[in-house]
Backbone as numpy.savetxt, mean C-alpha at the origin, in Angstrom:
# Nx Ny Nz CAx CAy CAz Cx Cy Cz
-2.89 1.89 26.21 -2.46 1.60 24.84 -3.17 0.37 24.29
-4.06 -0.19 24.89 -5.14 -1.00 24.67 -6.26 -0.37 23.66
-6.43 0.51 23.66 -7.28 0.82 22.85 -6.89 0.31 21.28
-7.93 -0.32 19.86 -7.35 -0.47 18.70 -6.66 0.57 17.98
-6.33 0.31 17.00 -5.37 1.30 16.13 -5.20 0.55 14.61
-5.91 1.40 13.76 -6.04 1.12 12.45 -4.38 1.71 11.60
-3.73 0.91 11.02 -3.10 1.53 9.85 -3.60 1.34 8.69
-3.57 2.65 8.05 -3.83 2.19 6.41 -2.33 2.34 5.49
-2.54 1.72 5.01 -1.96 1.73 3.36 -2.57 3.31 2.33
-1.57 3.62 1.46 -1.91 4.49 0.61 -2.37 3.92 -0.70
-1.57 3.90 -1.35 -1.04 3.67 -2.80 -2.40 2.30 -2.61
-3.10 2.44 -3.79 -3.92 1.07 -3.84 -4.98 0.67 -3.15
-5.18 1.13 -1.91 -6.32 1.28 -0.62 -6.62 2.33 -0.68
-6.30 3.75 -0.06 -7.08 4.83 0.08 -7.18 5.73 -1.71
-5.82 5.64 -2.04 -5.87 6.21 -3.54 -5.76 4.88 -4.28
-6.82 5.40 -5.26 -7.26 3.95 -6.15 -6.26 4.35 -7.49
-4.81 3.95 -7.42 -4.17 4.13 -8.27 -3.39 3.38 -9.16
-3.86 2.01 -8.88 -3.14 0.65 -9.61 -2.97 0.92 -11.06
-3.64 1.15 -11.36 -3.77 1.18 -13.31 -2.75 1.84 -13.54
-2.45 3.63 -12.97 -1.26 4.21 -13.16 0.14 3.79 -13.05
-0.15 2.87 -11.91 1.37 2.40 -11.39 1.95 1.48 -12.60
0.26 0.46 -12.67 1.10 -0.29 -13.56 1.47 -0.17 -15.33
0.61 0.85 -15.01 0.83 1.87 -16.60 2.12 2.30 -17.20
2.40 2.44 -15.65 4.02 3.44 -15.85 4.92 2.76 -15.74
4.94 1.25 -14.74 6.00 0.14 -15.21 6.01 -0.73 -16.32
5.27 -0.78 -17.44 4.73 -1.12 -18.28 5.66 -0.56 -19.38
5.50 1.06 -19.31 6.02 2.16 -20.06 7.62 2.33 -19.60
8.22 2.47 -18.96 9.79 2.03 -18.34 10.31 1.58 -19.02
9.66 0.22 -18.28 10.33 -1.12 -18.70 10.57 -1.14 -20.12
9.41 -0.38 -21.34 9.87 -0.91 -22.43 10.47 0.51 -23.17
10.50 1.58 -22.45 11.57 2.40 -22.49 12.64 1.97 -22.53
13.47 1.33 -21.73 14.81 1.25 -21.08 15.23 -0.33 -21.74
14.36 -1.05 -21.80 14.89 -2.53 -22.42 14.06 -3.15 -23.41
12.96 -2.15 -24.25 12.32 -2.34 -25.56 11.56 -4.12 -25.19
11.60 -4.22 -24.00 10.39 -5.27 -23.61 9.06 -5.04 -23.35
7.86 -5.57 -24.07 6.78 -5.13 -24.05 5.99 -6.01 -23.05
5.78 -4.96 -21.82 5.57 -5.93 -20.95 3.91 -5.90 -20.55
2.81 -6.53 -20.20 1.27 -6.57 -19.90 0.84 -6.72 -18.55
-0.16 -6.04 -18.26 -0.53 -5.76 -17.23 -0.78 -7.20 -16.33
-0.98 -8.32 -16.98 -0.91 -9.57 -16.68 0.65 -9.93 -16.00
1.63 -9.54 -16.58 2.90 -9.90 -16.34 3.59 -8.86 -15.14
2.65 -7.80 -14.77 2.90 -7.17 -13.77 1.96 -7.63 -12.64
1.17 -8.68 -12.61 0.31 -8.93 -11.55 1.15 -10.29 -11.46
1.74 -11.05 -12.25 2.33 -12.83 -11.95 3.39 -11.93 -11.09
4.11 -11.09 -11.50 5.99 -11.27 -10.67 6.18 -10.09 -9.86
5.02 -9.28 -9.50 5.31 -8.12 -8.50 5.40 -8.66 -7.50
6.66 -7.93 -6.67 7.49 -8.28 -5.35 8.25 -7.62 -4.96
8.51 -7.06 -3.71 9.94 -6.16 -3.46 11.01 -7.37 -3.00
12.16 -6.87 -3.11 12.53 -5.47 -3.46 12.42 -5.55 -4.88
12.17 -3.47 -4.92 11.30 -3.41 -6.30 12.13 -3.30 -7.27
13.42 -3.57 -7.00 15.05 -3.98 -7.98 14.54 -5.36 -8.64
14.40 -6.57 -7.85 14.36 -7.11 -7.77 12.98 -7.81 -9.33
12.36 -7.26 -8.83 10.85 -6.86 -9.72 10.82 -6.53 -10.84
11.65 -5.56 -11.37 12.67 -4.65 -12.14 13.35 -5.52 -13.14
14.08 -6.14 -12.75 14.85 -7.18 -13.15 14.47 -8.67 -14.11
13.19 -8.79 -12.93 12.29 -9.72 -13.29 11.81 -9.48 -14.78
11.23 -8.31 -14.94 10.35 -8.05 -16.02 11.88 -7.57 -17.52
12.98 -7.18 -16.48 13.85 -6.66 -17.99 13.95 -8.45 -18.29
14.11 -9.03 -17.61 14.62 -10.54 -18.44 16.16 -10.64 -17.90
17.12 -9.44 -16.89 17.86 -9.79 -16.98 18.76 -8.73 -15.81
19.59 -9.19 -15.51 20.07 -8.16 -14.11 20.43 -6.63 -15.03
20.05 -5.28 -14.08 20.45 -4.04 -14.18 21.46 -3.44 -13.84
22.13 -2.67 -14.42 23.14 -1.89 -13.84 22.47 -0.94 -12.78
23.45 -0.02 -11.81 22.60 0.61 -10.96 22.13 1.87 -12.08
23.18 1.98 -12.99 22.48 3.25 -13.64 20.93 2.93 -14.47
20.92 1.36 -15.01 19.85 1.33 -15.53 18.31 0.79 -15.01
18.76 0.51 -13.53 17.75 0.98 -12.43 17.71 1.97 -12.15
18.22 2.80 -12.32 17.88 4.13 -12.03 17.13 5.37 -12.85
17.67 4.70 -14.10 16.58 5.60 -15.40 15.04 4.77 -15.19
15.05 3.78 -15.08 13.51 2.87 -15.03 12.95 3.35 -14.02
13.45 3.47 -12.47 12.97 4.15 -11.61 12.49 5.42 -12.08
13.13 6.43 -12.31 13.19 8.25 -12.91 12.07 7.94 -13.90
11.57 7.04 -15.02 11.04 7.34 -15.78 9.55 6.69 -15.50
9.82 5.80 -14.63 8.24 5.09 -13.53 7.79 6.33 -13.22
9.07 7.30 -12.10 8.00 8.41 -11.23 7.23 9.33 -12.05
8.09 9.85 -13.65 7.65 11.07 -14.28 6.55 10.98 -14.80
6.11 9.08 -15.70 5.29 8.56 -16.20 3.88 8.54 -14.84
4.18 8.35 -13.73 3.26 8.48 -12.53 2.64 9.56 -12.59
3.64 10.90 -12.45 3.37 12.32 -12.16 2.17 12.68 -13.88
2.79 12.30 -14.95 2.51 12.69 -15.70 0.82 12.19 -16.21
0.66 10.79 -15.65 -1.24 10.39 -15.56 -1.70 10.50 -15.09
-1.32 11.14 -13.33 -2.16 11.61 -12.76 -2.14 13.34 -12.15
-3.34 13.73 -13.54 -3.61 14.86 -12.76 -3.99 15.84 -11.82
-4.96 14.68 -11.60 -5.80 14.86 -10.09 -5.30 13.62 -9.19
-5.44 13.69 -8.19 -5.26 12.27 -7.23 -6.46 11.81 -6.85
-6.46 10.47 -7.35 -7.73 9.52 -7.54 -7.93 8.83 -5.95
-8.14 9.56 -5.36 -8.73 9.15 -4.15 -9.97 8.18 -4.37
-9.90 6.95 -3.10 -10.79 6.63 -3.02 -12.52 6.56 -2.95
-13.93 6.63 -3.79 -14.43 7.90 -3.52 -15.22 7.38 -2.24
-14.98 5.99 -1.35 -15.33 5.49 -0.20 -14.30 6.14 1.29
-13.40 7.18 0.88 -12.21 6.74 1.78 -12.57 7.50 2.82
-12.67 9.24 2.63 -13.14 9.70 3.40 -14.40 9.34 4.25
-15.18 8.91 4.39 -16.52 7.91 4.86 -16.04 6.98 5.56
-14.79 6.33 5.26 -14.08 5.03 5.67 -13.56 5.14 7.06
-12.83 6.72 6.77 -12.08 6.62 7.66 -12.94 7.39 8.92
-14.06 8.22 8.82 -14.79 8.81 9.88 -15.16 7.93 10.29
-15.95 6.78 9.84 -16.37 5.95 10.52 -15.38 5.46 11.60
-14.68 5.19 11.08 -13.30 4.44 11.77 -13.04 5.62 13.57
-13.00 6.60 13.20 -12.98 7.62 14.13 -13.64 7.60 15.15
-15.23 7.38 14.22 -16.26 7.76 15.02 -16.76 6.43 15.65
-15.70 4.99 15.80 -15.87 3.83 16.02 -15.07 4.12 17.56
-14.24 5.43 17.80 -12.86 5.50 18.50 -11.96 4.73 17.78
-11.64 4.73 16.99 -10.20 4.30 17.12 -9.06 5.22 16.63
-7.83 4.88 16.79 -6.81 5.70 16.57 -6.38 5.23 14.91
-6.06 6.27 14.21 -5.55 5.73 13.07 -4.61 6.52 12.52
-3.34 5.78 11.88 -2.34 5.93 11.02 -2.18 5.64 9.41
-0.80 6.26 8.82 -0.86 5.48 7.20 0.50 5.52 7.51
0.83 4.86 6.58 1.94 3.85 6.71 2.04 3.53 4.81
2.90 4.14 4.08 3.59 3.91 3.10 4.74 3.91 2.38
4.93 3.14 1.38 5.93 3.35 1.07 6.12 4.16 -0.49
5.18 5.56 -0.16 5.19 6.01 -1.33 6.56 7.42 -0.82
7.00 8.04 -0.99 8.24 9.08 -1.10 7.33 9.87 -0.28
7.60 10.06 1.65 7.46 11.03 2.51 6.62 12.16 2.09
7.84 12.89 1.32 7.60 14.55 1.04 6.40 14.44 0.31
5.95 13.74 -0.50 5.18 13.36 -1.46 3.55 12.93 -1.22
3.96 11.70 -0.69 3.25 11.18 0.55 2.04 12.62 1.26
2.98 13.24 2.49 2.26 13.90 3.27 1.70 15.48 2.54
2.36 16.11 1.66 1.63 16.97 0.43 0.39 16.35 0.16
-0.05 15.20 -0.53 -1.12 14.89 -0.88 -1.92 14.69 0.10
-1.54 13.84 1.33 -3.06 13.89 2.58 -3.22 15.65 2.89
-2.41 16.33 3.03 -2.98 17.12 3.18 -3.75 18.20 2.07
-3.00 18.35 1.49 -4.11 18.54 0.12 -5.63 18.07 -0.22
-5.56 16.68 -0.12 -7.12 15.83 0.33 -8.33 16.19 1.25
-7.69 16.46 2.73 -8.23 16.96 4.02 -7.84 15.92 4.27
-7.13 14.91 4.48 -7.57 13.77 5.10 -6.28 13.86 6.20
-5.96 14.65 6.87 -4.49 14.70 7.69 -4.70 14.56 8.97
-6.39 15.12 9.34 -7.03 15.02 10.39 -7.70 13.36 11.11
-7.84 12.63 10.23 -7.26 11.37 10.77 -6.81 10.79 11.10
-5.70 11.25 11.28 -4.54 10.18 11.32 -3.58 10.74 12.45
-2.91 9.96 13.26 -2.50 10.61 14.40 -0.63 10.99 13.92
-0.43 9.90 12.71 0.70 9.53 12.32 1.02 9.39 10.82
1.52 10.08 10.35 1.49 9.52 8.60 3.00 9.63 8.17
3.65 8.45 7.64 5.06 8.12 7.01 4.74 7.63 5.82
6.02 8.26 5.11 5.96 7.75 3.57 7.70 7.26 3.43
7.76 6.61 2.50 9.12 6.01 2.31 10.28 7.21 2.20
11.35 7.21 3.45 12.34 8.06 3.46 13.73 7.83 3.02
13.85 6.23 2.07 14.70 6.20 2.11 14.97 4.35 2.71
16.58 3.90 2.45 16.42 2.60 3.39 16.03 1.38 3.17
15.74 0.59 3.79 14.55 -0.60 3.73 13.53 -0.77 2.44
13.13 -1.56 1.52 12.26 -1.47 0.65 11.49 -2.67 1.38
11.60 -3.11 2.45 11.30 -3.67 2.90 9.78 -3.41 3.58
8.34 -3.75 3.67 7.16 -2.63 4.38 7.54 -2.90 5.73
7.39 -4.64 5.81 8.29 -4.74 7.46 8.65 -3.83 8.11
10.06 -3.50 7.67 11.00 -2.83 8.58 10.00 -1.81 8.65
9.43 -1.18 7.82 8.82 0.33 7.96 7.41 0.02 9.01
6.68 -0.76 8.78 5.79 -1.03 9.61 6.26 -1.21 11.25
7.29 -2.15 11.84 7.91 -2.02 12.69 8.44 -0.53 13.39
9.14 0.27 12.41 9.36 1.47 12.87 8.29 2.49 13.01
7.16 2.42 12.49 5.44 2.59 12.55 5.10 2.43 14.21
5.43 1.09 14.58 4.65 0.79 15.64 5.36 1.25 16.48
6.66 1.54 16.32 7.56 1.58 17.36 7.43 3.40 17.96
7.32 4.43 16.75 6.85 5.98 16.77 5.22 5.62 17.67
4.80 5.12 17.10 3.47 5.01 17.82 3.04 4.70 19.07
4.10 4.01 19.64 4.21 3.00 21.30 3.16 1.97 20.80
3.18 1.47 19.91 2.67 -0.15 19.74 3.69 -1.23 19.43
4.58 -1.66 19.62 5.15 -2.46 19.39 5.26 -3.66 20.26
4.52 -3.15 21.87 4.79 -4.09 22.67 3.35 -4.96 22.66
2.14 -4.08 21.77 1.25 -4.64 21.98 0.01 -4.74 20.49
1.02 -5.43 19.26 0.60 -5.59 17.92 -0.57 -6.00 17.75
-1.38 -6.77 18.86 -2.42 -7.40 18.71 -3.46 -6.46 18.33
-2.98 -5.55 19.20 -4.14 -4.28 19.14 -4.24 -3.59 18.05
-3.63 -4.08 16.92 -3.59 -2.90 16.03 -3.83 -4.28 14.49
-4.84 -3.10 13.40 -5.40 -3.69 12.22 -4.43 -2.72 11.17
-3.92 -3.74 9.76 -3.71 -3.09 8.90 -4.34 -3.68 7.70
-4.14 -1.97 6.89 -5.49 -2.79 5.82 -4.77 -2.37 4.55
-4.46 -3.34 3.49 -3.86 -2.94 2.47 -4.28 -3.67 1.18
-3.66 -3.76 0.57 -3.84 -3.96 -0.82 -2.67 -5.65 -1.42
-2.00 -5.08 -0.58 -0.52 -6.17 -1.64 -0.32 -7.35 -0.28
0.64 -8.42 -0.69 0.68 -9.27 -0.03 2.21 -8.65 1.00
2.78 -7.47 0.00 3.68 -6.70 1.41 3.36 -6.84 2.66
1.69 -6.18 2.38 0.79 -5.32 3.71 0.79 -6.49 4.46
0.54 -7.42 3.71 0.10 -8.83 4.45 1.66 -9.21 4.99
2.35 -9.44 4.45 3.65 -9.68 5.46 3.97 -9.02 6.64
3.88 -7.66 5.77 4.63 -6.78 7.19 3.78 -6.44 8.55
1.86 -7.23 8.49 1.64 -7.05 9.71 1.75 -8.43 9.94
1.77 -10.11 9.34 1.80 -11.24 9.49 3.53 -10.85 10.82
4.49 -10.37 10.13 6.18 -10.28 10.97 5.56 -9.56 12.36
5.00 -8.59 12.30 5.07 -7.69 13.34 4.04 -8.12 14.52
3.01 -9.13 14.14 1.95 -10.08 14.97 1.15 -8.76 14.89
0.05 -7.83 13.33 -0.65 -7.21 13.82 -1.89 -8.07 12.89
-2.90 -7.98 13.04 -4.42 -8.25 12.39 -3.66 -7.63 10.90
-4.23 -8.27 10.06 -4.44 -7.70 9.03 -5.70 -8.01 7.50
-6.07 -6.87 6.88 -7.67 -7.33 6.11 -7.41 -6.51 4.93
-6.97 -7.64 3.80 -6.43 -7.25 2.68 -8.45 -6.82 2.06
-7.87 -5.59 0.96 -9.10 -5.07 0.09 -8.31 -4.66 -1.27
-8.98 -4.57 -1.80 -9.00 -4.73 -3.25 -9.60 -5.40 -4.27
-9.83 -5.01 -5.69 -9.97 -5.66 -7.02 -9.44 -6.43 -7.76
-9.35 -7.59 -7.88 -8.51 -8.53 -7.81 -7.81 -8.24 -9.60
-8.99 -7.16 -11.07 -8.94 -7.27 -11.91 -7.76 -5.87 -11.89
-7.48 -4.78 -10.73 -6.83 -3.80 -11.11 -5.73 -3.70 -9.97
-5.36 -5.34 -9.10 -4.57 -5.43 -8.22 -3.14 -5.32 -8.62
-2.48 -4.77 -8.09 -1.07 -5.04 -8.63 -0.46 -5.96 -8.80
-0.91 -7.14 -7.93 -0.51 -8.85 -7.83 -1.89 -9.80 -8.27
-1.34 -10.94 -8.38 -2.80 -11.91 -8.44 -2.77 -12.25 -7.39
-4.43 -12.10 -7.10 -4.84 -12.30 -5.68 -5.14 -14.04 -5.40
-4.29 -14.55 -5.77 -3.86 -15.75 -5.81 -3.17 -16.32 -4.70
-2.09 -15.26 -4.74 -1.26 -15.26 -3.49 -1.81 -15.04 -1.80
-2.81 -14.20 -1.80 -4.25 -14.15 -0.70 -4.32 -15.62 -0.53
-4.66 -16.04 -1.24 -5.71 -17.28 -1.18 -4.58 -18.41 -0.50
-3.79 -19.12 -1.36 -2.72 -19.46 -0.92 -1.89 -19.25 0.51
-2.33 -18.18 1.16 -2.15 -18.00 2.41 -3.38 -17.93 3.30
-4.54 -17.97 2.57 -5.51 -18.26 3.60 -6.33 -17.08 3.74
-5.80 -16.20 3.06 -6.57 -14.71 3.44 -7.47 -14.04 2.30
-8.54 -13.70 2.77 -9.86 -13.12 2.38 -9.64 -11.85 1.92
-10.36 -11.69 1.08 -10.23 -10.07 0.13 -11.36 -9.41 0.01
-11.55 -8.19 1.01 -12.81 -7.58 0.38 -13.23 -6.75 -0.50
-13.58 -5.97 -1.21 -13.99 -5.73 -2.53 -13.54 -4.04 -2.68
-14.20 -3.38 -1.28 -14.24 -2.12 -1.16 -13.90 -1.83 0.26
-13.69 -0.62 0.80 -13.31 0.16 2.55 -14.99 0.32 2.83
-16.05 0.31 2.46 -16.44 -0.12 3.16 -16.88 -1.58 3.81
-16.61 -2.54 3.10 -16.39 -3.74 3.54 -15.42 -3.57 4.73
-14.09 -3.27 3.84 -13.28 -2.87 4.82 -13.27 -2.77 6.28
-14.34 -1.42 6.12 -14.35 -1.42 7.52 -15.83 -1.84 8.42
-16.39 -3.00 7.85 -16.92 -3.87 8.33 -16.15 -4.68 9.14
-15.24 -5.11 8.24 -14.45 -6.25 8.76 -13.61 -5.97 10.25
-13.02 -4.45 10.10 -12.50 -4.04 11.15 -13.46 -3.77 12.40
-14.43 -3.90 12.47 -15.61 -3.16 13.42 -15.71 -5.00 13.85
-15.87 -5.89 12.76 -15.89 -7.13 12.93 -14.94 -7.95 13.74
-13.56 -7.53 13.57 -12.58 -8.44 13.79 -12.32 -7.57 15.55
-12.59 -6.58 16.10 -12.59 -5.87 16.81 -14.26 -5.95 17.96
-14.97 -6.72 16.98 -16.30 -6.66 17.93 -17.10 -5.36 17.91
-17.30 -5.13 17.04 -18.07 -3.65 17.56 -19.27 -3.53 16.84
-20.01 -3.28 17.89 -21.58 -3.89 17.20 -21.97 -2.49 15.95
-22.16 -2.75 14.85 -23.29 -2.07 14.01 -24.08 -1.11 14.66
């Protein structure tokens, strides 16, 4: 169980879907509480829990019912801009390499399971991955979900061995808790957060997966 083990991230890393997301909390939010909110103001205060976030941007605490229409009208507004799924157009490439490096690889999100695993396989991309979870519920926490990741996987006793590569400063927590490597990527102009918060903790951002997975071939030793 020495061998490495890549997790990826969905939402934001392999599907390049920030603009939508934040399109559609944008559109909610001023659905439900006629606050007009900017894509700027969704990169200062994004944070889970995503109540929490929610809240932030109404100006003011929610009922559960009126978290719950903002939620319902985030997913439909989601479903409804994307017609195709904007896959990464580096990802597939990303991840053979990764394969063809040996290593073992998983995804790990917290986008809705059923949802989630429909689209990798739809993609082709199912054949990568030894393991793929999407949010079932529970925890909004990535932590906890990353933990229960390693734990399905038999890595938990040995985190070192394992890289995650994401997008948000979640990704960055939940392998910082669990003691795994982690190599944030992304655009800092279509990030969901300001990559401010990176910096502030010390951590480097690369641009694209294949950087990406430079870095992993890098942080792992593996010669070019």
């Amino acid at each position: 169980m020495n061998k490495p083990h890549v997790v990826w991230d969905w939402n934001g890393t392999l599907l390049i879907d920030n603009q939508i997301t934040i399109s559609a909390v944008i559109h909610a939010i001023h659905v439900h509480t006629g606050r007009a909110i900017t894509h700027r103001d969704h990169q200062i205060h994004f944070r889970r829990p995503i109540r929490v976030f929610f809240e932030t941007l109404a100006g003011r605490r929610l009922s559960n019912h009126e978290f719950d229409q903002i939620t319902n009208t985030f997913t439909r507004r989601c479903r409804e801009l994307t017609p195709a799924l904007p896959l990464h157009p580096d990802a597939a490439a990303a991840l053979a390499q990764i394969r063809a490096d040996g290593f073992a690889q998983s995804l790990l999100s917290m986008h809705p399971h059923d949802e989630l695993t429909v689209a990798v396989a739809h993609l082709g991309l199912r054949r990568y991955f030894s393991l793929v979870q999407g949010w079932r519920g529970g925890s909004d926490t990535k932590a906890d979900h990353l933990r229960a990741h390693l734990t399905t996987l038999g890595r938990l006793s040995n985190p070192s061995s394992v890289v995650v590569i994401g997008d948000t400063i979640d990704d960055y927590a939940a392998a910082e808790v669990n003691g795994c490597r982690f190599i944030a990527v992304g655009d800092p102009e279509s990030s969901l957060h300001d990559h401010t918060r990176f910096a502030e903790r010390g951590v480097s951002v690369v641009f694209g997966l294949k950087e990406a997975v430079e870095s992993v071939r890098k942080s792992l030793h593996v010669n070019s």
